[in-house]
C-alpha positions in Angstrom: 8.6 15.0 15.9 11.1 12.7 14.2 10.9 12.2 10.5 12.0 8.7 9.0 12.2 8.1 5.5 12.4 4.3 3.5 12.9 3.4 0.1 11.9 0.4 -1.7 11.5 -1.7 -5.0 9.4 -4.6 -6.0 9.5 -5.2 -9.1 7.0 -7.3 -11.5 6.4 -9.2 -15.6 2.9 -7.2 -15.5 3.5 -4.3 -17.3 3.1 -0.7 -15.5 -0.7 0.5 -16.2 -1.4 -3.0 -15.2 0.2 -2.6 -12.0 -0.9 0.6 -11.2 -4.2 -0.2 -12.1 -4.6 -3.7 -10.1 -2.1 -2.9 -7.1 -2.3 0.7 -6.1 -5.9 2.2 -7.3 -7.9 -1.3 -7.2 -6.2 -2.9 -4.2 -8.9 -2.5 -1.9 -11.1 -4.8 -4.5 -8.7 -7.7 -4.8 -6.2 -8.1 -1.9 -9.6 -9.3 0.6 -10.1 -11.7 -2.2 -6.5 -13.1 -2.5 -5.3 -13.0 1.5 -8.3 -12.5 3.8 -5.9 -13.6 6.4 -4.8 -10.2 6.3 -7.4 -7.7 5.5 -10.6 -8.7 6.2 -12.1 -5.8 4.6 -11.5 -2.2 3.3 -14.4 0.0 3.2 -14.6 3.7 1.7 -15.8 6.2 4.6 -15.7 9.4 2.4 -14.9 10.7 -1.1 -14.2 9.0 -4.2 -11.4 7.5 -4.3 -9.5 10.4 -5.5 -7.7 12.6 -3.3 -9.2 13.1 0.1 -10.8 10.0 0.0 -10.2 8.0 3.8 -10.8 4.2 3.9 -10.7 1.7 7.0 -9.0 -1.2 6.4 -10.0 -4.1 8.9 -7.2 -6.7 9.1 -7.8 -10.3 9.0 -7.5 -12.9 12.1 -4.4 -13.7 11.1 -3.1 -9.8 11.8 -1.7 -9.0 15.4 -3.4 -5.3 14.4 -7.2 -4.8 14.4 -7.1 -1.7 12.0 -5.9 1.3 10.3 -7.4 4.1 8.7 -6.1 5.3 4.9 -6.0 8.7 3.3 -5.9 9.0 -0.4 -3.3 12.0 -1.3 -1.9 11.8 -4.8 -3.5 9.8 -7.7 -2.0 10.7 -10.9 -2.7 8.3 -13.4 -0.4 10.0 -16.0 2.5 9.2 -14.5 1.7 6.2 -12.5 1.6 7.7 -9.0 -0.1 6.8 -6.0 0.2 8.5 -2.2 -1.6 8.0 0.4 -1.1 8.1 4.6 -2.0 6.0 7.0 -3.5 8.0 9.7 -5.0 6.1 12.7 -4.8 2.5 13.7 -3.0 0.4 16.0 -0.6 -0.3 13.6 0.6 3.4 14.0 1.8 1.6 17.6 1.0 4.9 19.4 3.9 6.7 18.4 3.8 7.5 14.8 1.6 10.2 14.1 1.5 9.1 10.5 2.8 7.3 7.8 2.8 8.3 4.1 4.0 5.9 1.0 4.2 7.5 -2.1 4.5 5.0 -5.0 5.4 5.3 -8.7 5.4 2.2 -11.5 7.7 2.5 -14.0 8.5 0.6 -17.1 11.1 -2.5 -16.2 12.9 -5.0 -17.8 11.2 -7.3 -21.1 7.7 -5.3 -20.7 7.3 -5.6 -17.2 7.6 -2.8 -14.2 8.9 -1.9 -11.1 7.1 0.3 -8.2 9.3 2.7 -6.8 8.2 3.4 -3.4 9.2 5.9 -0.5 7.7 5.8 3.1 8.0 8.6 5.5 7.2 8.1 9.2 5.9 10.8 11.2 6.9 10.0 15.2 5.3 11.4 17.7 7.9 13.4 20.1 11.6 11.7 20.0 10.2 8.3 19.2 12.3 5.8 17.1 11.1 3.6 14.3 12.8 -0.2 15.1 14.6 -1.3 11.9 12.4 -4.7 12.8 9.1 -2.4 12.0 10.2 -1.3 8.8 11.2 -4.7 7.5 8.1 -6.5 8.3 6.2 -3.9 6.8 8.2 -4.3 3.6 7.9 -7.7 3.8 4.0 -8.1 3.9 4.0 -5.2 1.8 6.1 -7.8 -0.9 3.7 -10.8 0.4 0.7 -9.0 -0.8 2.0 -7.8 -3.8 2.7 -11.3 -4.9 -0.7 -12.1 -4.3 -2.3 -9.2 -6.5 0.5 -10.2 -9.2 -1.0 -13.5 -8.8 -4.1 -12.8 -9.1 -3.9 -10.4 -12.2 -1.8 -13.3 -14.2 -4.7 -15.9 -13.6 -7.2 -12.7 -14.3 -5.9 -11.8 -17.3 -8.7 -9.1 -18.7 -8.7 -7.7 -15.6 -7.2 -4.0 -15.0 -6.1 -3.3 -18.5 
């Protein structure tokens, strides 16, 4: 098994309990609403949304990938933390055994924030992640977190 790790930054004018509130623990609420293009709909098949908890995320028509299945690991709302693994799906592309973001918001520039993010994919066997697969996901990754940003600006009682 290979193990590939990616870093990334998007930062945001919402400030950091806003962000963690409205894009990492309340995503699944408010990115059908703002691109159903992509995800067509996220529904929770056990737990609580605390650790543990797996949803299926059904992508939109839009997406060349039908679905993917999410694992909660890490929510710590203290410091602004969120992990979680994707674990089956055809986005996985039948050589990634898994892949697992960890994300943190901290405090940026004039009140707003920045989410600090680190993705490590699993391969299965000797497989090789294509620097092409990484930078689309970053890039719809960005897309959507527009969106959300978007969305919480026009919504502005919303995830305090």
């Amino acid at each position: 098994m290979g193990v590939f790790t990616y870093e990334d930054e998007i930062t945001s004018t919402l400030p950091p309990v806003r962000v963690f509130k409205g894009f990492l623990l309340n995503a699944d609420e408010i990115i059908p609403k703002v691109a159903p293009q992509a995800v067509k709909q996220i529904e929770v098949l056990e737990g609580d949304g605390g650790p543990g908890t797996v949803k299926k995320i059904t992508f939109g028509e839009g997406s060349k990938f039908k679905y993917v299945k999410h694992r909660v690991d890490v929510v710590d709302h203290d410091n602004l933390t969120y992990g979680h693994s994707l674990i089956e799906g055809d986005v996985l592309l039948g050589k990634i055994e898994k892949i697992s973001h960890v994300s943190k918001v901290v405090p940026g520039p004039d009140g707003g924030s920045i989410i600090k993010a680190t993705s490590t994919h699993y391969t299965i066997g000797d497989a090789v992640i294509e620097e092409e697969h990484v930078k689309e996901g970053k890039e719809k990754a960005h897309g959507l977190f527009k969106l959300v940003e978007g969305y919480l600006h026009a919504h502005p009682d919303a995830y305090n």
